[in-house]
N, C-alpha and C positions, 0 to 999 in steps of 0.2 A: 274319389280316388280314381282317376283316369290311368290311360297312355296303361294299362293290362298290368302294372304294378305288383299286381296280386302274383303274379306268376314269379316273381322275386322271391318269393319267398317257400323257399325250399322241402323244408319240412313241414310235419304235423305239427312240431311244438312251435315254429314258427309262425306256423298259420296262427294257432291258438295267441298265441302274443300278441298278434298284431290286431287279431279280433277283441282281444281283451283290452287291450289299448285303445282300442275305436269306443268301446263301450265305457270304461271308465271318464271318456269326454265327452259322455252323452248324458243327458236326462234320460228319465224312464220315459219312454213314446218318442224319442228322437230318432233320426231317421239318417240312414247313412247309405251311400251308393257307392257301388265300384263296379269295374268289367274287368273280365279275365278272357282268353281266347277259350273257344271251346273246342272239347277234345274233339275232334272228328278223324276218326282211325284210319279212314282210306288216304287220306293226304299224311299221315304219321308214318304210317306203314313204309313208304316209301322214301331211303335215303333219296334225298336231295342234292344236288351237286351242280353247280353252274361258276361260269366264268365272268368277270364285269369286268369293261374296259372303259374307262373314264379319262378326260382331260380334267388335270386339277386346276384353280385360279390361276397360278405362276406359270401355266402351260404345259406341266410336265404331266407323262403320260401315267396313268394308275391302273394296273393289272388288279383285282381280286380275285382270289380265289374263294368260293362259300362253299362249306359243307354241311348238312342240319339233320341231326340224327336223333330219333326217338330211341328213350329206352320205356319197353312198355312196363317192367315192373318198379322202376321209379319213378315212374309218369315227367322224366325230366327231357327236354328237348336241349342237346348241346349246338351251337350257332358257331360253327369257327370259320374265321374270317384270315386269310394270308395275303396280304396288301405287299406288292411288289411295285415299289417307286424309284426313281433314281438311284439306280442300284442297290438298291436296300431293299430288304424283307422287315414286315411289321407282323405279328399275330395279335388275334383279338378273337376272344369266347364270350358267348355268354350264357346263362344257363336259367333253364324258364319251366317251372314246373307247370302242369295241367292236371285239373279238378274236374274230376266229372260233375252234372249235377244232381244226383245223388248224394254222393260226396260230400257236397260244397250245402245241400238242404240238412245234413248231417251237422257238417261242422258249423253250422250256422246256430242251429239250435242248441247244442251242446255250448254252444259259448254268451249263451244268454240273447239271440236275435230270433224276430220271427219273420218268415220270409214275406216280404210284400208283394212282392210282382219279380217276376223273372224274364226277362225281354233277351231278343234276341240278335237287338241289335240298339242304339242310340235313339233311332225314330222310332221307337214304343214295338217297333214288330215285333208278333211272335217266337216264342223261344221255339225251335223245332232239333231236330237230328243234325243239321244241315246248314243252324244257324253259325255266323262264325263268331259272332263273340255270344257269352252271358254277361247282360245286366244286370247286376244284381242290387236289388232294392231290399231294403231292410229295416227294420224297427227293432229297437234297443226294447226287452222286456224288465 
């Protein structure tokens, strides 16, 4: 399960569902992967806010506006998007929970998986503070 997907999923019982889901189409020793971004506080901490000026295909010009705000005791990042095109306004959110790993070594086992390797990125590196995403590797018990 690529493209941080994991972060879709909002809650605890939602975590648990979709772990439980993963497991019920596995064999016992099946093995299943996903990444999730990981939390790294000093880039959270800080609202984010920037401008994007884009030409679209048909030529016409597209203004964005981003804003990307942590909440730390939801662990959810809201993403809001205000697209100004041909005199129209558009808005778009979207909303991305983050797992520490602690957290995620928790609800891993609690849902029937045992952690295999925890990478820190796609080419095998290690997991560190600093990594930006977790790989997570896993086996169905």
């Amino acid at each position: 399960m690529t493209g941080n997907s994991f972060q879709h999923f909002l809650t605890n019982d939602s975590q648990n569902a979709l772990l439980q889901s993963v497991k019920k189409h596995l064999q016992p020793g099946g093995e299943f992967l996903f990444d999730t971004r990981n939390t790294i506080l000093s880039e959270l901490s800080v609202i984010d806010e920037y401008e994007e000026q884009t030409v679209t295909s048909n030529g016409e010009q597209r203004i964005t506006f981003h804003r990307e705000e942590y909440n730390p005791v939801t662990q959810i990042l809201t993403c809001h998007a205000v697209y100004q095109q041909g005199g129209k306004t558009y808005e778009d959110f979207i909303l991305l929970r983050y797992t520490y790993p602690l957290e995620m070594t928790r609800l891993l086992q609690q849902n029937g998986f045992d952690l295999v390797h925890l990478y820190g990125t796609w080419q095998k590196h290690e997991f560190h503070a600093q990594s930006p995403s977790m790989i997570v590797h896993v086996r169905s018990l």
